[in-house]
Structure formats: C-alpha cells, structure tokens
C-alpha positions in Angstrom: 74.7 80.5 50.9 75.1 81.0 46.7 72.9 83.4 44.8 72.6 83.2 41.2 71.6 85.8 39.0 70.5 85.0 34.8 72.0 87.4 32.5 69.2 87.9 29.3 69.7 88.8 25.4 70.8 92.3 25.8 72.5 91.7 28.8 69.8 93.0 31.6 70.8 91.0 35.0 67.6 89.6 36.9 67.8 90.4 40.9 69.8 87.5 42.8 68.1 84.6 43.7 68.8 82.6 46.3 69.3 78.6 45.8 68.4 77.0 48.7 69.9 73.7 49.8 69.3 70.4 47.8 67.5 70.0 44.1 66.9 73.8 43.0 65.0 73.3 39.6 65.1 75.5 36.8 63.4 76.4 33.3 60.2 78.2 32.2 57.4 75.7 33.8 54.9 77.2 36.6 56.7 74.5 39.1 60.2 75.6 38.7 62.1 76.8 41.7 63.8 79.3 39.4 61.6 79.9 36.6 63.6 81.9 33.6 60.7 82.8 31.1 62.9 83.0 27.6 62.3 80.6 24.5 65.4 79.4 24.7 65.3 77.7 28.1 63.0 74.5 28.1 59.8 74.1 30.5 62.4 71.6 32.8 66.0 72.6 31.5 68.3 71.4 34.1 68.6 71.1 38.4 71.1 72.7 40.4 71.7 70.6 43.8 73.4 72.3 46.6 75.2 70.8 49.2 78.1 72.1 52.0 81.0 70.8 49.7 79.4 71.4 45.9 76.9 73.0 43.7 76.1 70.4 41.1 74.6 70.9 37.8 72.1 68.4 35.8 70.5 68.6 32.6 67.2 67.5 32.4 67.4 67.1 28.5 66.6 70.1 27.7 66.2 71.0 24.4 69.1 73.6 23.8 71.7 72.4 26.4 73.2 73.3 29.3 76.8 74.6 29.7 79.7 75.7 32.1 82.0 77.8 30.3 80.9 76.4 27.1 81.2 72.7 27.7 78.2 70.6 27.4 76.6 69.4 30.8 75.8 65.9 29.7 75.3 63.9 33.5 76.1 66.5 36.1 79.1 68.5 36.7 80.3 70.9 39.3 79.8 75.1 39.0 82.5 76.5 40.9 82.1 80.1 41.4 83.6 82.6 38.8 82.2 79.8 36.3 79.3 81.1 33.6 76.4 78.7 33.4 74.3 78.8 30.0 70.8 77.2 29.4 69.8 78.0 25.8 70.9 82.0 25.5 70.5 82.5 28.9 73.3 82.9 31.1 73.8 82.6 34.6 76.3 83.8 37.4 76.5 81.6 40.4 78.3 83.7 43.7 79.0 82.1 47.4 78.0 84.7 49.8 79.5 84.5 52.7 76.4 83.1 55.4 77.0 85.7 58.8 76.4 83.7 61.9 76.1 86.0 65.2 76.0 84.4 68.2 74.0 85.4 71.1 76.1 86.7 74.1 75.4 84.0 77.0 75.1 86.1 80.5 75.9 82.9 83.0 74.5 84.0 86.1 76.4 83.4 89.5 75.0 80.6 91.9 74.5 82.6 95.4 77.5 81.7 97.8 77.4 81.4 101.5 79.0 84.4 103.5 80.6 84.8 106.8 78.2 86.0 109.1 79.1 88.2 112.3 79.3 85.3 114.9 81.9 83.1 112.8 79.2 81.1 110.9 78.5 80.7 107.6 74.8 81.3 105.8 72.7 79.5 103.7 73.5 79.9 100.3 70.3 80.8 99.5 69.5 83.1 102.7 72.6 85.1 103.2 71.6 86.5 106.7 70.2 83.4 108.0 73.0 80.0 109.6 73.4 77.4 107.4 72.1 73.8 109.6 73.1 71.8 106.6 76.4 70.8 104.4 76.0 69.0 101.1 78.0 65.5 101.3 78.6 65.8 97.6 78.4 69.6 95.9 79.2 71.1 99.4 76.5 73.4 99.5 75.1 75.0 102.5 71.5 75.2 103.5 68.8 76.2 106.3 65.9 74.4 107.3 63.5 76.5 105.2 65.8 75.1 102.2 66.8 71.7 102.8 64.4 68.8 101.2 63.1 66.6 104.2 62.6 62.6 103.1 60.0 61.0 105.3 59.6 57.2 104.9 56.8 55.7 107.0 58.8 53.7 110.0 62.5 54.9 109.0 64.5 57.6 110.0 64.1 60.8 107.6 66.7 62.1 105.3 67.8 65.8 104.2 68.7 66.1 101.0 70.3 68.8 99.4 68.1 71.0 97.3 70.5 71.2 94.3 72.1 68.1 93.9 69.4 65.5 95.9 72.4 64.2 98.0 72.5 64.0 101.4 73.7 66.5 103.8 75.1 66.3 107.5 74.1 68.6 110.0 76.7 71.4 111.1 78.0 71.9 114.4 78.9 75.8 115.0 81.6 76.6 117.6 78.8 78.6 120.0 82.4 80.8 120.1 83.6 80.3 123.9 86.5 78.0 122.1 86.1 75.7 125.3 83.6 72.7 126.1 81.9 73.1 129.5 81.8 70.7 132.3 78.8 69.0 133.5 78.7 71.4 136.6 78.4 74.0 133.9 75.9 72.3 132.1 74.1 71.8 135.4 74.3 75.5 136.5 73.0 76.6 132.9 70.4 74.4 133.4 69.0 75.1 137.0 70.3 79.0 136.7 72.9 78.3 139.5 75.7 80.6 140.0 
C-alpha cells in the first residue's frame, strides 16, 4: 500500500492519502481522485498508476509541470520512494507502507474414529457404542446400518455405499469370540435346544 502526503507554500503537510491501485488522478478539478486546491496545480495535472512492481507518474500537460527530484516528467516516469514529487509549488511525498496480512487460525476438526468395543469389535465411526456391519472398500471407513447408504435398483441386487466416499462396502464378519467354528451337531443342538 503507498500513501502520499502534498507539502503546501509554507510547508503545512496534508493528512496521508491513500492511492489506491491503478490510474489515481490528481489536480484541483471536482473529479480528481486527489484533489490539491492550489493555483499552481492545474484542474488535471498529472496521474499516478499503481501497480505491485511500480508507481508510475504521467503528466497530463499541465500547465506548470510535473517533477521527480527536479526533472521534468515529460511521458511517465517511475517515483521510487524517498523521491519528492512537484506539480506547480506543490510538493509531494510518496511512502510504501507495509500492507499487514493476518491470517485466520484454521481449527481442522478430527473425523470420529472407530473404537474397540468390549467384545473385540470395532464401532461405527459415527456411533462409537454401536458394531460397525460395514467396511469401506476404498477410504476404509466403518459403518452401521443406521449409517450406511442403501442403493435399490428395481430387479437387481441393492448396494451399500459408504456414506463418505459413495464407494462400496463389504459386510464384516465378527469372531462371535469362541475362536472355534461349530459342527453341524452344534448347529443342530443350538437350534432344537438339545443338550
């Protein structure tokens, strides 16, 4: 950001002014971006363009010149800073004030995780006291039945997609914990309550 500030005959300083970005026009008319009401300075003196890599000077022929450190601006020339513009008797101090740029703090919240649960399991990542019945193929993620999205297409299977990611997921097999598979007369007893 640059500020300018127009020293006067007797050497009173105006407040800084701003110049904002592109064609910043200056001289006594009403229409002036930085109107300097002195005799000496013509009713469309000269521009000031501002850019990131320069702050350009042009004289509008202006009746009484325009000058950096004394040399006539004739086109355009570049005001560095420390330089002294002068329109007629009027002088001008351009400074580069540093622009301050804060950045918001960014507070990334944590995606829930599954946790262990008491029986060896693992819970749904968004229901951490209730089994996960599904595993993400592609982001891993696991899910109940209240969570998974169910695709139902008239005269084919349905598919469970992930809620997430909208890839499909595989039903999970727990270990019911015995650590051994049962026979058929086992499966048989359970089923008829035989002992």
């Amino acid at each position: 950001m640059a500020i300018i500030r127009f020293k006067l005959n007797g050497g009173a300083t105006t407040p800084a002014r701003s110049l904002k970005p592109g064609v910043n026009r200056v001289g006594r008319s009403e229409d002036s971006d930085l109107r300097i009401d002195h005799a000496s300075v013509s009713w469309h003196h000269c521009q000031l363009e501002l850019s990131d890599e320069a702050l350009v000077v042009r004289d509008t022929q202006s009746r009484n010149g325009t000058f950096i450190n004394e040399r006539q601006v004739t086109d355009a020339a570049a005001l560095r800073e420390g330089q002294t513009l002068r329109m007629g008797d009027v002088e001008a101090i351009v400074e580069q004030v540093p622009v301050q740029v804060r950045v918001p703090e960014i507070v990334v919240e944590k995606r829930p995780e599954s946790v262990k649960l008491d029986d060896g399991s693992e819970s749904c990542t968004n229901h951490p006291t209730v089994r996960a019945s599904w595993r993400c193929t592609n982001c891993g993620k696991l899910v109940c039945n209240t969570c998974i999205h169910d695709l139902h297409i008239k005269g084919r299977p349905s598919h469970k997609l992930c809620p997430l990611c909208s890839h499909h997921c595989e039903a999970i097999v727990w270990d019911d914990g015995s650590g051994k598979k049962k026979s058929i007369w086992g499966m048989l007893k359970g089923v008829f309550g035989a002992e």
